[in-house]
N, C-alpha and C positions, 0 to 999 in steps of 0.2 A: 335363783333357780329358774330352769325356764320354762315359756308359760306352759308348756307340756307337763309338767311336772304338778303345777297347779289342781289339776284333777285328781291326784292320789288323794285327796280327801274324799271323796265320794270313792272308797275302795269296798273290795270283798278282798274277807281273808278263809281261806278254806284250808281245812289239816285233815290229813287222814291218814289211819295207821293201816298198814299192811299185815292180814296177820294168816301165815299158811292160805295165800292165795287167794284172802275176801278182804276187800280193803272197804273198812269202816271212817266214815265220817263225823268227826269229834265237834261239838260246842265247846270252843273254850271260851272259860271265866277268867275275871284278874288279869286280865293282857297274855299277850305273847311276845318274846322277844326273841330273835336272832342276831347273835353276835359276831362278830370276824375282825379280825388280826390282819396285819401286811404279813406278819409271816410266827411260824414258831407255835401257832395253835390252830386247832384245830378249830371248823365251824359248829355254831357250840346253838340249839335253840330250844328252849325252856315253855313250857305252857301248863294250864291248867284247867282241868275240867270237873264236873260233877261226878260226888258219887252217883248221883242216881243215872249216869251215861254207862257207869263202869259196867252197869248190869244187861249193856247192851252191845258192848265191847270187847270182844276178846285182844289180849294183847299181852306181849312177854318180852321181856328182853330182847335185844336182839332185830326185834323186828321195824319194818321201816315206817318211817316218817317226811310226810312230802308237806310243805306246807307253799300255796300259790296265794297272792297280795296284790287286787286290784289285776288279773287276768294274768299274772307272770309267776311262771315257777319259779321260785326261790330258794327253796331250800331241801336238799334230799337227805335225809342220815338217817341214824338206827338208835334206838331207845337204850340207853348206860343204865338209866337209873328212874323209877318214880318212888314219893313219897306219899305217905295218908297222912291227915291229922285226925282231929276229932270234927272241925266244923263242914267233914262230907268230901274233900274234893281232894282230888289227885293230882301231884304234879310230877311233871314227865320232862326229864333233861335226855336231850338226842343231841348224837354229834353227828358233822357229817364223815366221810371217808379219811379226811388226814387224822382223824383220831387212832389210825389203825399203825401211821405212822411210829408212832410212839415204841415201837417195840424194838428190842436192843437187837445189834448185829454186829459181827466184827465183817468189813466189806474191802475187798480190795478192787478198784476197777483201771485198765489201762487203756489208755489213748479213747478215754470215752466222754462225748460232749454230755452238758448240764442235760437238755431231753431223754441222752439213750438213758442215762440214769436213772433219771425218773421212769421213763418205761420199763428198765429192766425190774425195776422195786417195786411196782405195780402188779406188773405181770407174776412175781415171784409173792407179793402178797395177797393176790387175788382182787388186786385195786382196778375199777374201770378208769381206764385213760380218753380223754376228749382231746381237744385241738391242743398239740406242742407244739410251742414256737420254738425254735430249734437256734444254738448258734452254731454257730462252723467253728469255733474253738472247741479244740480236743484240749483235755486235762492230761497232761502225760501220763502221771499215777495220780491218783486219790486213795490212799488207806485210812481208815478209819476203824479203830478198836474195840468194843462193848459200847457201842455208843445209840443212839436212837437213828430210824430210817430217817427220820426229820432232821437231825443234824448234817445226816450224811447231805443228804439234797442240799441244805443249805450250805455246808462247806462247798460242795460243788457251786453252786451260785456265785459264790463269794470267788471261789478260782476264777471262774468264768466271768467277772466283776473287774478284778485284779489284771485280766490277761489281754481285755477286750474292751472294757466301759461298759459293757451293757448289763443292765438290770434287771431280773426277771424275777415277776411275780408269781409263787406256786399259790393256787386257790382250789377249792371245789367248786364246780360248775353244775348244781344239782345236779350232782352223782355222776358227773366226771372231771378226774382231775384234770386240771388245768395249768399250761405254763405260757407267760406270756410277759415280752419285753414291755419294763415302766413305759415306754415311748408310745404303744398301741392300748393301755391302760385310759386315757383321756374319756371321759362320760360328757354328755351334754348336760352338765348340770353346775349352777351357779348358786350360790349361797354371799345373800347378801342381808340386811334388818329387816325385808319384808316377810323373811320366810323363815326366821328362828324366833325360838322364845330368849334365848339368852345366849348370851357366852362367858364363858370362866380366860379372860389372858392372864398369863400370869409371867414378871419378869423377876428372874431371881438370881444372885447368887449365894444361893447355899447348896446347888445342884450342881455339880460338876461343872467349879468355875473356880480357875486357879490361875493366881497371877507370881507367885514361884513354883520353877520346876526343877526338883535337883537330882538327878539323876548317877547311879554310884554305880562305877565300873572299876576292875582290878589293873593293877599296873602293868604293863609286857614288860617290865623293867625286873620286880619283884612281887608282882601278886598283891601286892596291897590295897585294901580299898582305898579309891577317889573318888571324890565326887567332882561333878558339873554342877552350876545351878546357874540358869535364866531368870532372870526377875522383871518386873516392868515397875519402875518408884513411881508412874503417872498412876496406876489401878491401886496400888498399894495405901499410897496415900490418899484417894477416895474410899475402899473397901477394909483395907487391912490387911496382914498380910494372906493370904488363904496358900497353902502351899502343897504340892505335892510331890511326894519323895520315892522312889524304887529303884532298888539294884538292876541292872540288864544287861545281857551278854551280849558288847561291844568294845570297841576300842573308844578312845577317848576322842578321838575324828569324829566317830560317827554317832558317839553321845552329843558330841555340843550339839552337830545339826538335830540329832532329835530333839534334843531338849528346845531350842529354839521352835521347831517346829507345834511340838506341844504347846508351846506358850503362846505360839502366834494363835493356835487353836480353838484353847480354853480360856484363852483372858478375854472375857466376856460376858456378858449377861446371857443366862439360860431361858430362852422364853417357851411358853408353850400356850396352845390356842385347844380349848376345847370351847365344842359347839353344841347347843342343848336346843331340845326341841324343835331341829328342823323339819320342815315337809318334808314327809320321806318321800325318799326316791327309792323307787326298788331296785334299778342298776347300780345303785354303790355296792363294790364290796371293798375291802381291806386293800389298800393297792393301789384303789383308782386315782388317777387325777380331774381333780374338778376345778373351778375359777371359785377363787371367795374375794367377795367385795367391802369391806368391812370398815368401817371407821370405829379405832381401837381407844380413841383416847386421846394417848400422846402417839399415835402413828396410826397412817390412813391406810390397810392395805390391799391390795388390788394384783391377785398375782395368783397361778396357778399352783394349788398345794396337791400331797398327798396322802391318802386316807391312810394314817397309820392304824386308825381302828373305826369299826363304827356299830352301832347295836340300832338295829330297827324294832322300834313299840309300836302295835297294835293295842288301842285300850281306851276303852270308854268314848267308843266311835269318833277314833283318832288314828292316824297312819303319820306316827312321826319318826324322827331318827337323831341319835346323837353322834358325833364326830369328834376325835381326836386329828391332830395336821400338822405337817410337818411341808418346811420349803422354809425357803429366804431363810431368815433369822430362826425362825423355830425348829425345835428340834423336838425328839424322841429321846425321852425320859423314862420308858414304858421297865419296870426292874430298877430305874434308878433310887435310889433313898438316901444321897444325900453324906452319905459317909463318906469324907476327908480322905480315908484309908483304902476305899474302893479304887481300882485302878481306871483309868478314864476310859469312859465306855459311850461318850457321850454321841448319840450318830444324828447325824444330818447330812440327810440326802433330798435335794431340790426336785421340784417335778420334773427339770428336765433330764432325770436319771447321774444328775452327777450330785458329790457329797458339795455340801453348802462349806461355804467361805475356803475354797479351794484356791481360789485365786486362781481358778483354770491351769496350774503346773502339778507336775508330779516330782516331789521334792525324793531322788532317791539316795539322799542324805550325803552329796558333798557338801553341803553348809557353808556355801560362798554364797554371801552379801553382793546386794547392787553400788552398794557401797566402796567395796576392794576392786569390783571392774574400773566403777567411773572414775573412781582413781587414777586408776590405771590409763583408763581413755582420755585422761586432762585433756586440754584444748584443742583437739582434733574433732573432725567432723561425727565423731561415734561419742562425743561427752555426752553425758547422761543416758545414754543405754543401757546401761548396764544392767534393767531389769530387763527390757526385752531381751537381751544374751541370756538370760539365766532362765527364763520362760522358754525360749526354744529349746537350751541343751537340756533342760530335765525333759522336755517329751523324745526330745531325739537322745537321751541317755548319756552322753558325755560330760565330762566337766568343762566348765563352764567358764573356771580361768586358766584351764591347760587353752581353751580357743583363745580367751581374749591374748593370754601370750603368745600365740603363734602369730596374731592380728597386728597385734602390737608391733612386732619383729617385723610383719609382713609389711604393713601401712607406715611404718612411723608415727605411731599411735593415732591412726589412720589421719594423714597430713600428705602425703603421696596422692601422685596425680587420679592413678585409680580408682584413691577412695574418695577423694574430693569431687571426680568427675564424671564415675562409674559406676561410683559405691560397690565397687569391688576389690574386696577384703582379702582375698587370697590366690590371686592369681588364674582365676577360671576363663579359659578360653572357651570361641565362639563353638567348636566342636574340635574333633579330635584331629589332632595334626596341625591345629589350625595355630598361630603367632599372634592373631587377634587379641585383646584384652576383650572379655562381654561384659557389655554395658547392660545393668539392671535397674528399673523403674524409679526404685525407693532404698530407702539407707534400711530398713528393714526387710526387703525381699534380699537383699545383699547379701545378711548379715544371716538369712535363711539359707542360702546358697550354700552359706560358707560353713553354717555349723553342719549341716545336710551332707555336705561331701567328705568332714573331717569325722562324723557319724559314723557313714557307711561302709568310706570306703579305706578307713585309717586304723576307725579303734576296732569296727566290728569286721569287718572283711580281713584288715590286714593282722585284728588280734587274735582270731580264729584260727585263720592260716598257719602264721606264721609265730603265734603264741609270743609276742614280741609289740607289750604297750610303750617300751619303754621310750622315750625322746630322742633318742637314738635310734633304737628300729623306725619312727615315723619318721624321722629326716632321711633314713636309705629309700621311702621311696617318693618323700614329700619336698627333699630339698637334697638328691642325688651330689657326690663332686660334680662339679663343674657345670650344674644348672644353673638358671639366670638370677637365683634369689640364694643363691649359694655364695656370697661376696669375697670369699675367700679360697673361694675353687679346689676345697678341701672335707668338705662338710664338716668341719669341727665347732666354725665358729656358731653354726645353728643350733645345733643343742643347745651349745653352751649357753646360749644368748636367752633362749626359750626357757630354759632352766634358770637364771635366774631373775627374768620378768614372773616366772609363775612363783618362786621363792618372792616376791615384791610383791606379791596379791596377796599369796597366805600365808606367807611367814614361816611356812615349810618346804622342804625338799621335796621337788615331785618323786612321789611313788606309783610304777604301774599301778596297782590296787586302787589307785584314785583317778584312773582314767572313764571309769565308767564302762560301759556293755557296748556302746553305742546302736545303733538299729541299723536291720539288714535292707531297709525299704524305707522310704517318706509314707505310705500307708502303714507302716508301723508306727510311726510318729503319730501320723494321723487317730489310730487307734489311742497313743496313750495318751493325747491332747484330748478324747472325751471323756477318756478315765477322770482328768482334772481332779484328784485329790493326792492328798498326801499319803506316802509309803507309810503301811500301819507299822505300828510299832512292832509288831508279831501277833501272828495269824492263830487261829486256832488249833492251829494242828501243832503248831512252837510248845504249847500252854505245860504240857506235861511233861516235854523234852525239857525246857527251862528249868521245872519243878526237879527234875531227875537232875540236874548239872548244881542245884544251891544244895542240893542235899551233897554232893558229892564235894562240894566246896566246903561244906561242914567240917570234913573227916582231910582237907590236905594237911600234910605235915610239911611237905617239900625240904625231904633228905634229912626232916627229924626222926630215926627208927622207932616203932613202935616194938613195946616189949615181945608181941608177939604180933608179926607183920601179915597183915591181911592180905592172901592171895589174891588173884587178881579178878577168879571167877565169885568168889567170896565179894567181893566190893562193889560188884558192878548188880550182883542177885538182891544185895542191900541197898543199895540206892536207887532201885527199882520199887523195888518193892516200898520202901519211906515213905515216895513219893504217888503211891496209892495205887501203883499197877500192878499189872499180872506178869512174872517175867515170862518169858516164851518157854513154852515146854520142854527145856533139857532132862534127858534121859536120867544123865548125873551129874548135878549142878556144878561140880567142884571140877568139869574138863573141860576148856575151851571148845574140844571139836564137839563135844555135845551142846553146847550154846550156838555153834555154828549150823549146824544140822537142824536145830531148832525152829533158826530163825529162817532157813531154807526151806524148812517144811510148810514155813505158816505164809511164805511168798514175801515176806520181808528179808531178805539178804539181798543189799545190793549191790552191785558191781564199782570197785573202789576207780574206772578206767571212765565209767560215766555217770557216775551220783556224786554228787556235794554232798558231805554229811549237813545234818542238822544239829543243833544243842539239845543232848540228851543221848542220840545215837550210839549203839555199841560199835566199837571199832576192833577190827581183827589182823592180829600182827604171824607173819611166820616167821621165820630165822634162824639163825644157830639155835642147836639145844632143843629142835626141834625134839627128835628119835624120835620115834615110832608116831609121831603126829600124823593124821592124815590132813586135816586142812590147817590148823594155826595151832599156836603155841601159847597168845598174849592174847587179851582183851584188857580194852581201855573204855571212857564215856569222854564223849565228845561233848569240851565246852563250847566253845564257838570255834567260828571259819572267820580268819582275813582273807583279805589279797582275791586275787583272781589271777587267773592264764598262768604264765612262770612265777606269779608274784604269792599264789593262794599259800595259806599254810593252814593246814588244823592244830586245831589248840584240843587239849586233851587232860582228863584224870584219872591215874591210874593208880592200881594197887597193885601189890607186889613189884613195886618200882626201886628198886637198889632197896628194899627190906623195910619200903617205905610207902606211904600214899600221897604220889608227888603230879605236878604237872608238866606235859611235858608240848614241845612242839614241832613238828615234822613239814618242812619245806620239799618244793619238788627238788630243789639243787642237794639235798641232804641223802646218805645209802638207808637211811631209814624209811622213807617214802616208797621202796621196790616193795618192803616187806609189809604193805597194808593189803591186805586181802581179800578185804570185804566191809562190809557197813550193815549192822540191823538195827532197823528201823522200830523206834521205840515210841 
């Protein structure tokens, strides 16, 4: 700690309660303690005093509480609760302002950054707001249901986490809230063995630490369950097997990468660092990052963490503080308990705002190996790249052996003069018009260049446009008839060639849907290069859409009739409801257009020309056999989404399906597709 920090032993603590405008000054007995969370509670501080004070004391419910520690206010909130015993004295539990959060709301908000949020929910709860640090990402939508204000804010965090990298801490700021990026979080204070009385490390695996993952998805074939499962025989055979199993709505592509990815995650030891009886510092709150210096045992460590939690005591002319930490290797267990069955919830996030053991990429699940590039790159000047290719196309969002095939084709598995001499991979000249070849520094700014322009200006410019991932649409404008890398003066032989170098890497037929998003900008990249974590496995807002599509998976028959066949508004109000929701208020359950109107009413109908449904989602069909329908005929629940651009298809569970409750699926090339009409948001 530093030596500034030294002097909090020689502190005053003062408290006084506010009551109708005459604010009394309390002697507390038995310590005082104030507690704070990174996030998810409220600031929470406990004290206790004489009866014989109470007689001098007025105070009620309600009223506030300031308590200052060595000349710094620290904490402001309002009295929840005291208790009496027999041996005289009073104890008084105050929180401060996010305790107000806690109150349920269903909220929709659009195109509004993580700040306006917080202030609009401030302002509407009668919350004082202080300094917001504000990002320039707008959330498109943010809905959220009966859920708490606190939630809401943090679902917004976590969009604004997701979209951008940056991590923002909500806290109370004696009695004002507070928002403010982990990055401006940093305290001058150091924790090393001069300044604690102890520490608890603790390394385990019996805490969310799995070294198989098997993961069970339904067949596009016939519906049946598969499983995936990742294992590691090195962890196995030191630990045993520890293993973790759950169904999830995907295809089998995008299970294996997850499952890998999970396993690269969890196969580990769960460490955690608690710190006891430190010199308090009064500037820690819940959030900050501080430098800890520590020698652990069997590891020395020296690296900046952050305060997952910390509780400052006053007590027995003492100003100390305890600490929970999180960075490098340790993580946040805070709710964890260790149950096999729990879904992996394990979070580590490093002080410099990104999640720990990320390996700095954002895997958004094509699940190519460094392994099937360098393959591919054999004895050319790109052998053994092939993590650096797979690190660049996951921030630049492309896949990653659709490039290395086009490289391949382009270089002669880069053995061609330009990549030997130029390390230029694809053809990029000096400027436009220009017959130059440009020569670049290094075989890695090269190999930037090149996933950078097949990004921008291929998947994401020319996929948008011209809705056209396929290998064929990027060779009309990437290898024209009769350009110079066209060797056939036909454009046939490029596809074809590109297509089966990427069948050589993954042992599949390229499908658009595995081209990736690509990015509109290198500052996009830039952006999800700080993101540096892996795509979660599904976000909060999935959690009860999920819930609403297994329930619905319960009841498929698919073209088995049921004796008596469940309508379709009938199927979809029951698997709503199983699944522990409220369905939207239809007038008359058993009409589509009253579901529809519903969901129009409550601001969840979305437009089927610019929403992706989600799994869970009601879907709304019109068609023959309409009559007298004003908006649809059919409803269906949305199990999941493939594909993208021409390639997307939703997948679906429907009742009153040919006299049955079957599943079904709707491509853009398909006349099924005109007749979707809407999507409510469940």
């Amino acid at each position: 700690m530093t030596i500034e920090n030294r002097d909090m032993h020689s502190y005053n603590c003062d408290v006084y309660i506010d009551h109708e405008g005459v604010a009394y000054q309390v002697h507390v007995t038995n310590g005082l303690e104030i507690a704070w969370e990174r996030k998810g509670v409220a600031g929470k501080c406990t004290f206790t005093i004489l009866q014989e004070q109470i007689d001098k004391v007025e105070f009620a419910e309600g009223d506030c509480v300031r308590v200052r520690i060595s000349q710094r206010w620290m904490f402001k909130g309002y009295i929840f609760t005291h208790s009496r015993n027999k041996d005289g004295t009073v104890k008084f539990t105050a929180y401060d302002q996010l305790r107000y959060l806690k109150a349920k709301e269903t909220k929709k908000f659009d195109n509004k950054s993580v700040g306006e949020i917080v202030k609009i929910i401030a302002k509407e709860r009668g919350l004082k707001t202080g300094t917001i640090r504000d990002s320039v990402y707008k959330i498109p939508t943010l809905i959220r249901e009966n859920t708490t204000m606190f939630d809401i804010i943090l679902h917004a965090i976590e969009e604004t986490t997701t979209h951008t990298g940056e991590i923002f801490i909500l806290y109370d700021r004696f009695g004002n809230l507070t928002l403010c990026p982990l990055k401006h979080m940093h305290r001058n204070v150091i924790i090393d063995s001069s300044v604690i009385g102890d520490f608890d490390y603790e390394s385990s695996i019996d805490k969310q630490t799995y070294n198989v993952i098997r993961l069970g998805v339904k067949s596009a074939k016939d519906g049946a369950l598969v499983y995936v499962t990742k294992r590691d025989e090195k962890s196995i055979a030191k630990w045993g097997m520890l293993q973790y199993c759950e169904n999830i709505d995907t295809n089998t592509f995008n299970a294996t990468s997850t499952a890998s990815k999970l396993l690269k995650h969890y196969n580990s030891k769960t460490k955690t660092l608690k710190i006891k009886n430190a010199m308090g510092a009064n500037e820690v709150v819940g959030g900050a990052v501080i430098m800890v210096d520590l020698d652990l045992g069997d590891m020395k460590l020296k690296q900046n963490m952050v305060v997952d939690a910390v509780t400052h005591r006053v007590e027995d002319g003492l100003y100390s503080m305890d600490l929970e930490l999180i960075g490098g290797e340790f993580v946040s267990t805070r709710g964890v308990q260790g149950d096999p069955n729990t879904p992996p919830k394990r979070e580590t996030q490093g002080a410099d705002g990104a999640p720990i053991g990320s390996g700095g990429s954002l895997d958004w699940g094509h699940g190519i190996t460094a392994e099937q590039i360098n393959k591919a790159f054999r004895g050319g000047i790109l052998a053994g790249k092939g993590q650096t290719l797979i690190d660049l196309c996951n921030i630049y969002k492309i896949n990653p052996a659709l490039v290395a095939a086009i490289i391949c084709l382009e270089t002669g598995r880069g053995k061609s003069n330009a990549a030997r001499n130029k390390y230029n991979f694809s053809g990029i000249m000096t400027g436009k018009g220009s017959m130059t070849i440009k020569k670049f520094s290094s075989i890695d700014e090269g190999l930037k260049a090149s996933v950078s322009l097949l990004s921008r200006q291929y998947i994401n410019k020319h996929g948008r446009y011209h809705r056209d991932n396929t290998i064929k649409g990027i060779a009309k404008i990437y290898c024209p008839p009769g350009a110079a890398n066209d060797k056939y003066g036909t454009n046939a032989g490029w596809p074809a060639n590109v297509s089966r170098i990427f069948r050589e890497i993954t042992g599949k037929n390229y499908d658009p849907s595995m081209a990736g998003t690509g990015v509109q900008s290198d500052e996009e990249a830039n952006r999800n290069k700080q993101l540096g974590a892996a795509n979660r496995v599904s976000s909060t807002s999935s959690v009860n859409g999920n819930k609403i599509v297994q329930i619905a998976q319960k009841y498929l028959t698919n073209g088995i009739k049921k004796p008596a066949f469940w309508w379709c508004c009938w199927f979809v109000n029951k698997c709503i409801k199983e699944a522990g929701m409220t369905p939207p208020p239809a007038s008359n359950p058993n009409l589509c257009d009253s579901y529809y109107e519903a969901y129009q009413k409550i601001g969840k109908l979305m437009n089927p020309q610019t929403y992706t449904p989600k799994p869970g989602d009601a879907i709304f069909f019109y068609g023959s056999g309409g009559g007298n329908r004003k908006h649809t005929n059919h409803i269906g629940i949305v199990s999941h989404v493939s594909g993208s651009g021409n390639g997307i298809k939703i997948h679906t569970i429907e009742g009153n399906a040919d006299n049955a409750v079957k599943s079904r699926t709707y491509g853009r090339s398909g006349a099924s597709w005109a007749r979707i009409v809407g999507y409510g948001v469940n």
